[in-house]
N, C-alpha and C positions, 0 to 999 in steps of 0.2 A: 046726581053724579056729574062731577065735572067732565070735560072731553076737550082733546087736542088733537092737531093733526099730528099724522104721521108722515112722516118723509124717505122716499128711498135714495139713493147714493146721486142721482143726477140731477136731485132737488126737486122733485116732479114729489104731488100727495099721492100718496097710495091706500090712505084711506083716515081711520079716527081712533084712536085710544082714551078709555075711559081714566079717571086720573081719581083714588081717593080724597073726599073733601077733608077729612082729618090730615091730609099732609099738604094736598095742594088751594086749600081754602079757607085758609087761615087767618084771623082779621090779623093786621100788624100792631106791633107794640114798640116803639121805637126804643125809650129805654129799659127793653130787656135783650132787645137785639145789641143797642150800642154795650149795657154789660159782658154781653157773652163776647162780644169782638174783642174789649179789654182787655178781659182775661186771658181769652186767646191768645191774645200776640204778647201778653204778659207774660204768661204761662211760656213762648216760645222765646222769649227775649236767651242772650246768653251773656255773660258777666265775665265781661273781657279785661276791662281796666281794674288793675291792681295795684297798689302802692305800699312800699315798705315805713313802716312805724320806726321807731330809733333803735325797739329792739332786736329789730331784723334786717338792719342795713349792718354790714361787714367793715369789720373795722372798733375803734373807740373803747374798747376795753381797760387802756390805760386813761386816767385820769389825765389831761393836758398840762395841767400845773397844777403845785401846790396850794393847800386851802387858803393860808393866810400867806402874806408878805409881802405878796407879788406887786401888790397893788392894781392889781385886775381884778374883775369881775369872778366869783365863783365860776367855774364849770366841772362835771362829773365827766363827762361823756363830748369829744367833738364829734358824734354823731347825733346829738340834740338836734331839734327841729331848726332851732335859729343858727347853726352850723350849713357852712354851704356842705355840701354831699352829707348831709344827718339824713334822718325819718322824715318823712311827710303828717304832717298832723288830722287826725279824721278826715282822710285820701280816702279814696273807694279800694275797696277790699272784694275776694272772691268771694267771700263767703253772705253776703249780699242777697238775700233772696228778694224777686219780685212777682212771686205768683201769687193767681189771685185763685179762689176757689168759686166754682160755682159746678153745681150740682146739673145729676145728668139729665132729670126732668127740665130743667130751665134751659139748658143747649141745643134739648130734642127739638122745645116750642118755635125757639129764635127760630133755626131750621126753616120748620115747617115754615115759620113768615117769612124768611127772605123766598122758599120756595114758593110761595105762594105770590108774593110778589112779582117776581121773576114770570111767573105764570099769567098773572092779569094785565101785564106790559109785554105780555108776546116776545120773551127773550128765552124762553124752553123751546127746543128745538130737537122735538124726536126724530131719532130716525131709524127705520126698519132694523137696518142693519149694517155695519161697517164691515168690511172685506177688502183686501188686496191681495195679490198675491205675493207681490215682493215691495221692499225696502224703495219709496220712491215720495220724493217732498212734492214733485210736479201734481202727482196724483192726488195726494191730499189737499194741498193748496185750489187744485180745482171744483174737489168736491165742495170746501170748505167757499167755493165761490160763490158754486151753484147751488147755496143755502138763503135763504132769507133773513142773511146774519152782516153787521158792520161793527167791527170792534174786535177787543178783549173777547177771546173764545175760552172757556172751559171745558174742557172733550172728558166727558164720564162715562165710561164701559165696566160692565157687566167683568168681565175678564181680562186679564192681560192680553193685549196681542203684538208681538215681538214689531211685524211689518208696521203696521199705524203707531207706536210709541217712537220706532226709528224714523219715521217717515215727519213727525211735525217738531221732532228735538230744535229742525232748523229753522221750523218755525216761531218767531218771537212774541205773534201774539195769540199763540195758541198755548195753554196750561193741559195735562193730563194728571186726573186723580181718578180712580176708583168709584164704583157707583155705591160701596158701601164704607166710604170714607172723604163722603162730604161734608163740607162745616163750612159754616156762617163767613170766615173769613175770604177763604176760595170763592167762593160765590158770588160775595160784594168785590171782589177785587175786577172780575170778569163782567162783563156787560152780556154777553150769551152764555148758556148752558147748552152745549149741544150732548144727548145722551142717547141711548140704543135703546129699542123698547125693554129688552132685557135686562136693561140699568133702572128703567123705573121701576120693572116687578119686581125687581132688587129691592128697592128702595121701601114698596110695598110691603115686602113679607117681614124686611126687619122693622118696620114701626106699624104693623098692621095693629 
């Protein structure tokens, strides 16, 4: 059974928590981690850029000139593509999908290797327990000091708590997610995981 320290609020251990090998002792697999991150951000991408075709640009219903005599070039429509203000020609469209699929078995695994990972480079950072009373960035920032932490923080708790989510909004290199809505992306983005013991028996019961 693996084992980590445990940390209380002033950075001081307070003792040792055991850690399941099936999540936190995981050999790494690079490319099923780099899949699952693809998808990921694939999966999150949004499909902003839009372009209208000739038959969706306003306008050009009347024919411009007649077919023969003119001694011009044919044209139907001056909202053709070779028309200044026409359609764009195979322009990006909303309707565009770029998700990728992958399966819930293969996300669980990455998972467990980035947290395993994470684990064998000393960037898991439990701690007893987080509390404040009130809404206060000073307070956290000095907990967040008095940790064995330099970098990109991800703060994972157990439960919502109003005071600590207010308290590091102001913080920019602190992220807050859920202990049971962690994923491969969040993780690799952060350089620490700092979480509550609470958040790891979280993490326990749903992948036990």
């Amino acid at each position: 059974m693996l084992k980590t320290k445990i940390y209380n609020q002033e950075g001081k251990e307070s003792g040792e928590m055991e850690l399941l090998e099936s999540v936190f002792g995981v050999e790494l697999n690079d490319d099923l981690v780099h899949q699952v991150v693809v998808a990921q951000m694939a999966n999150a991408r949004q499909v902003l850029a839009d372009t209208k075709d000739k038959g969706e640009v306003r306008g050009g219903g009347r024919k411009p000139w007649k077919q023969k005599g003119t001694g011009r070039a044919r044209h139907g429509s001056s909202r053709s593509p070779i028309w200044k203000g026409g359609g764009v020609t195979f322009g990006p469209t909303t309707d565009r999908n770029f998700s990728k699929r992958v399966n819930k078995k293969m996300k669980t695994k990455a998972l467990f290797m980035v947290l395993s990972g994470k684990l064998k480079d000393e960037e898991i950072i439990v701690v007893d327990d987080l509390k404040i009373n009130k809404t206060s960035t000073k307070v956290m920032k000095d907990i967040f000091k008095s940790l064995p932490i330099k970098g990109k923080v991800l703060l994972s708790l157990d439960k919502n708590n109003e005071n600590i989510l207010n308290s590091v909004k102001n913080i920019p290199s602190v992220s807050v997610l859920a202990s049971d809505s962690l994923n491969v992306v969040d993780l690799l983005k952060n350089k620490f995981l700092v979480i509550n013991k609470k958040g790891v028996e979280m993490i326990g019961e749903i992948y036990k």
